[in-house]
C-alpha positions in Angstrom: -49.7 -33.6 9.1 -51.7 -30.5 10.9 -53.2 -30.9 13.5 -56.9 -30.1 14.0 -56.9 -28.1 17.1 -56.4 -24.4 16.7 -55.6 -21.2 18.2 -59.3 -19.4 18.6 -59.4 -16.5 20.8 -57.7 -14.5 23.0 -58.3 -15.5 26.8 -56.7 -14.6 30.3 -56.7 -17.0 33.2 -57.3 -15.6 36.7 -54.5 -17.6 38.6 -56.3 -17.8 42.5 -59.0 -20.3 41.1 -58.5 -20.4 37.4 -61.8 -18.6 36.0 -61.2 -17.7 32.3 -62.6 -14.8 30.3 -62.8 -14.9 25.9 -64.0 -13.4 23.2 -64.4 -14.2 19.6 -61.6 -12.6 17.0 -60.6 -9.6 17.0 -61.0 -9.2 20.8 -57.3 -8.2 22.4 -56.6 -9.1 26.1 -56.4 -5.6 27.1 -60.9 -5.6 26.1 -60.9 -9.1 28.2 -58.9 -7.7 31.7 -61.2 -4.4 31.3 -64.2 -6.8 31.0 -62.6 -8.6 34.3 -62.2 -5.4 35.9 -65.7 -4.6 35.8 -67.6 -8.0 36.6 -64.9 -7.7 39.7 -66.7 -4.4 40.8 -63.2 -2.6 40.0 -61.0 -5.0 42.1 -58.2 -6.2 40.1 -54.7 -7.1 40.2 -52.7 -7.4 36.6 -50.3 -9.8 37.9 -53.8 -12.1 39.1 -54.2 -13.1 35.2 -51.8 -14.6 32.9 -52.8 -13.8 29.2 -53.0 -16.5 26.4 -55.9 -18.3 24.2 -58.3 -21.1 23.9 -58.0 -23.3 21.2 -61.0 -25.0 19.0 -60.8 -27.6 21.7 -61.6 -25.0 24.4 -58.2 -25.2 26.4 -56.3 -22.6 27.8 -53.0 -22.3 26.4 -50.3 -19.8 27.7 -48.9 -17.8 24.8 -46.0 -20.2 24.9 -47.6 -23.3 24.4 -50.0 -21.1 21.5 -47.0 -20.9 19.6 -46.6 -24.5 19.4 -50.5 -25.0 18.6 -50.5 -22.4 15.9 -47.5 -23.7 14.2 -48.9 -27.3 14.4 -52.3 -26.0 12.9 -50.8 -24.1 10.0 -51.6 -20.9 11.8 -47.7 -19.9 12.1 -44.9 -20.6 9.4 -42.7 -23.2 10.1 -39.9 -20.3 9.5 -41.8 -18.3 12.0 -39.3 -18.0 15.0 -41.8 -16.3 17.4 -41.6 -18.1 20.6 -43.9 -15.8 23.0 -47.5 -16.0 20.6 -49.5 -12.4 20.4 -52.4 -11.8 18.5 -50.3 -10.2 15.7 -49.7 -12.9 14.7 -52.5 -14.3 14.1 -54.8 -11.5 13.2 
């Protein structure tokens, strides 16, 4: 059985208070931190943001737990032994 949530967009997670930036396919994290970079008037810190993805439900997932979503959803084959999930993957 699949399930119905899904692996929808990219997304990083600023880790101090947990504020989350996306975009719609075929964004890539490195468009999201540059957008970050510029609402934060150029102050930024790439270890501040972990990358991963919201799912159709809307939740953050790392790119470890995207793996598990995407294979669950039909996203990734079931042979697919990818354990770290990058948009390549998907699209």
């Amino acid at each position: 059985m699949r399930s119905t949530e899904r692996v929808d967009c990219a997304a990083i997670r600023r880790v101090c208070d947990g504020k989350i930036w996306s975009e719609p396919q075929p964004a890539r994290h490195h468009m999201l931190i540059h957008r970050a970079f510029k609402e934060l008037g150029g102050r930024l810190i790439g270890s501040e943001f972990e990358r991963g993805f919201l799912t159709s439900t809307g939740r953050f997932v790392s790119r470890y737990e995207g793996v598990e979503v995407a294979r669950r959803s039909g996203q990734l084959a079931k042979s697919n032994r990818v354990t770290n999930l990058t948009l390549e993957e998907l699209w």
